[in-house]
C-alpha angles and dihedrals in degrees: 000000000000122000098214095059085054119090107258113204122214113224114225089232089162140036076232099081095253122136141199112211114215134181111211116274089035128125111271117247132281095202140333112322090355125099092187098264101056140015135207108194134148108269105256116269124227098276101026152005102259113225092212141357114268113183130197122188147132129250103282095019128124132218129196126213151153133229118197114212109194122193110210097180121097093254133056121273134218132209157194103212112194149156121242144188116241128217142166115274109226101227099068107340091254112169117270149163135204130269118263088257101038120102116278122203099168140025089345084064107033090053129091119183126197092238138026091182129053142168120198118193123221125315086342143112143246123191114195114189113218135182133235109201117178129208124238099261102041104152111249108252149066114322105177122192137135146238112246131214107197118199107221091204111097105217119199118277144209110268084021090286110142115230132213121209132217143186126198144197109216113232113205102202110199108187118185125245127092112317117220109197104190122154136182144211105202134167106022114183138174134210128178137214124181102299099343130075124202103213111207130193148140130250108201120185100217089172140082101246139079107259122204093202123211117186138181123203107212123181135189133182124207086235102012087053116197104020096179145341114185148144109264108223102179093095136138105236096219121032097191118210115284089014131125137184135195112219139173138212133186147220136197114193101057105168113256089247121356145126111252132203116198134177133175120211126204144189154097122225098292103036139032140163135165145205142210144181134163128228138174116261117208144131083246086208084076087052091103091048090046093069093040087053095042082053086048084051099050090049097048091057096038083050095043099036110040105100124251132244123216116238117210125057133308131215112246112257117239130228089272093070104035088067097042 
């Protein structure tokens, strides 16, 4: 088993956008786009170091850049450098890029760099410029990906499996052309447990564009009346073009027996969509006294609102009346 045809996550270690990019088994990172032992970053600029690539072309343009890969160990380091595509994990829309053999239909494929090889020596650097060309008809949009150091070593692994650890720079493409945000909130579900519900749904990105989702979970019951009203957290912070996630939320205070509406509402500054459904509520171990309550109920009324007659005899009444 080889670690590079393996898909390789990068982890979100900054609210910059750049990411480390960690196998499993690895160390965990020292900082973005660093796991302590080696770095992938863009080579700084004139001014200042940038925290991430952001790329700008037309269809059919072309943009030159460098990336700078550092060793900070005591012995020379050896590596795979390669472009990849980026997409959305579905288990919680963590950001994450291909492996180095799997297709590429994006950046992975629009980038060349000057070497695909490369051997740093001890606590040094090593910038390699590298080329994105695009083709005529890219489609206008965000097309996200990174830049991967691989690591060429194989470490031990857990079951006796060997890991090979990576590190990446994140790339933003921007190409011109119209841009379409649309997002969706699909598929909302709701399952109970005792007194708590686990709310499901999918937030699916329809548009062109990158989304940075916010959400917000409200509930209501027919007699409880409003159940909760609060901020979702569990979000991916970047829900990249073409890309869904299922994702769950839960809730602890359902009402011991109600009818609950729910809805989720999603959306960043340029998209939003919600969604709603309705369940009954209810500790489903008072299910058999509910009915026999409901039957007490009906009686009571029956018993306290049905009108009196009066008993005795009555005058009879005279024409007068008759015809009142």
């Amino acid at each position: 088993m080889t670690g590079a045809s393996r898909t390789v996550r990068l982890l979100a270690a900054s609210a910059l956008a750049l990411l480390g990019l960690l196998a499993p088994g690895a160390a965990g990172p020292a900082s973005a786009a660093d796991n302590g032992q080696w770095s992938v970053v863009p080579a700084a600029g004139r001014i200042a170091q940038r925290p991430y690539f952001f790329l700008a072309a037309d269809p059919g343009g072309r943009v030159d850049d460098r990336v700078t890969v550092t060793n900070r160990t005591a012995a020379p380091l050896t590596f795979r450098l390669y472009a990849a595509d980026a997409y959305n994990t579905a288990r919680d829309g963590g950001f994450a890029v291909r492996g180095a053999d799997e297709p590429r239909t994006g950046v992975g494929a629009w980038t060349r760099l000057s070497r695909e090889r490369v051997t740093v020596p001890p606590r040094s650097a090593v910038t390699v410029p590298f080329s994105l060309t695009l083709p005529d008809r890219a489609e206008p949009g965000d097309h996200p990906g990174a830049i991967v150091a691989l690591d060429e070593r194989t470490v031990p692994g857990g079951r006796g499996l060997g890991v090979r650890q990576a590190v990446a720079a994140r790339v933003h493409l921007r190409v011109s052309g119209p841009t379409e945000p649309a997002l969706a909130v699909e598929g909302l579900g709701v399952r109970q447990d005792g007194d708590t519900a686990e709310v499901s749904y999918t937030l699916r990105n329809l548009g062109n564009v990158t989304l940075h989702p916010r959400a917000r979970l409200v509930a209501r019951g027919v007699l409880s009346g409003r159940l909760v009203d609060r901020r979702i957290t569990a979000l991916p912070a970047d829900l990249l073009p073409g890309q869904s996630v299922r994702l769950t939320e839960r809730w602890t205070g359902l009402p011991w027996f109600d009818r609950v509406r729910l809805r989720v509402a999603a959306g960043d500054r340029a998209a939003a969509d919600l969604a709603t459904t309705s369940f009954q509520a209810g500790r489903w171990g008072l299910a058999p006294v509910v009915p026999a309550f409901a039957l007490l109920g009906g009686v009571l009324w029956y018993r306290f609102r049905r009108p009196r007659t009066r008993t005795g005899r009555r005058s009879r009444p005279d024409r007068g009346e008759w015809l009142a």
